[in-house]
C-alpha positions as CSV (number, residue, x, y, z in Angstrom):
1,X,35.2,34.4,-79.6
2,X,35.9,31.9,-82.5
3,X,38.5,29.9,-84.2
4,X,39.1,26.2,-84.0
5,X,41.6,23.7,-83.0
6,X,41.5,20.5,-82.7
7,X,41.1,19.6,-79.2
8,X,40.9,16.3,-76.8
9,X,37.4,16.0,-77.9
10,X,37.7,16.6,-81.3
11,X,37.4,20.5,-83.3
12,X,37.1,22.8,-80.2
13,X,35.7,26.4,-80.2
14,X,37.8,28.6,-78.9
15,X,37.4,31.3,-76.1
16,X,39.8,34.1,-74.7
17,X,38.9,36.0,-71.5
18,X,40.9,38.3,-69.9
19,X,39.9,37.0,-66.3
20,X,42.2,35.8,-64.1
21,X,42.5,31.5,-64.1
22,X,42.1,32.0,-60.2
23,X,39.1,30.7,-57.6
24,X,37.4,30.1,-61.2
25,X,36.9,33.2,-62.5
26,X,38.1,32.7,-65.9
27,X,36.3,29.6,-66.2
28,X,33.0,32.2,-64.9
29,X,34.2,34.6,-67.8
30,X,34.6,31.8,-70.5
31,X,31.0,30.0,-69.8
32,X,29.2,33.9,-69.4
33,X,30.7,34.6,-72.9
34,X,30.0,31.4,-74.7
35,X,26.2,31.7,-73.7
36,X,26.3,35.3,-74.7
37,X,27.6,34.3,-78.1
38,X,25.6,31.6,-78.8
39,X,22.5,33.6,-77.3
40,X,21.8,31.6,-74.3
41,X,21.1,31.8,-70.6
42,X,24.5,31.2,-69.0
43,X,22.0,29.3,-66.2
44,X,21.7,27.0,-69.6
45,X,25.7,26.4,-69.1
46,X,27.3,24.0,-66.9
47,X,31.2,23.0,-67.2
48,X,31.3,19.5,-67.5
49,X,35.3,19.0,-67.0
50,X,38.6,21.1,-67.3
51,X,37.4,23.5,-64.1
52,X,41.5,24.1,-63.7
53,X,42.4,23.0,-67.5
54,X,42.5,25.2,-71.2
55,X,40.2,22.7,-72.2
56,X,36.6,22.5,-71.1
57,X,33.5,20.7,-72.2
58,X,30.2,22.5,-71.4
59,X,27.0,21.1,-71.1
60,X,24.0,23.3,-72.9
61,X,20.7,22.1,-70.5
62,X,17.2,22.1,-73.0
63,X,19.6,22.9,-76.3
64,X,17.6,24.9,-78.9
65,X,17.2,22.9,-82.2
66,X,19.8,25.2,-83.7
67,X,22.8,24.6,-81.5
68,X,24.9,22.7,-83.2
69,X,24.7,25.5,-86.2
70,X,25.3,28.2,-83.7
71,X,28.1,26.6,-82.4
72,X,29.6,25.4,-85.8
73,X,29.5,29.5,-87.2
74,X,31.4,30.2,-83.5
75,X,34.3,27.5,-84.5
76,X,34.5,28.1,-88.4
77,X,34.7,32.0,-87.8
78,X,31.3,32.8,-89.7
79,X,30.4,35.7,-87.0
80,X,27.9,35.9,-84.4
81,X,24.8,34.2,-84.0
């Protein structure tokens, strides 16, 4: 989990499973590990678009106040939150 490139939307984060792109289990995989990383519920986590693309946007429901930092240490490789 981290990295950056610069994606449809602008810098994008960047997240590897290993689960299969099939009946939407890597997409399952991808939002379970972003809201373990940035210390969430994955409940919190819904896929906005890109269900059968690379590239996803994910809605965070009730952000904490800190998101945007969390995220930004995910996509500029500073670690875990």
């Amino acid at each position: 989990m981290g990295g950056r490139y610069e994606g449809p939307f602008g810098a994008a984060l960047v997240v590897a499973v290993n689960a299969p792109p099939v009946d939407g289990r890597a997409t399952a995989a991808v939002l379970r590990a972003l809201a373990d990383a940035l210390g969430l519920r994955p409940a919190a986590l819904r896929l906005r678009s890109g269900a059968a693309s690379r590239d996803k946007l994910v809605e965070v429901s009730a952000p904490p106040d800190d998101l945007d930092a969390r995220v930004d240490r995910l996509r500029d490789g500073d670690g875990r939150t």
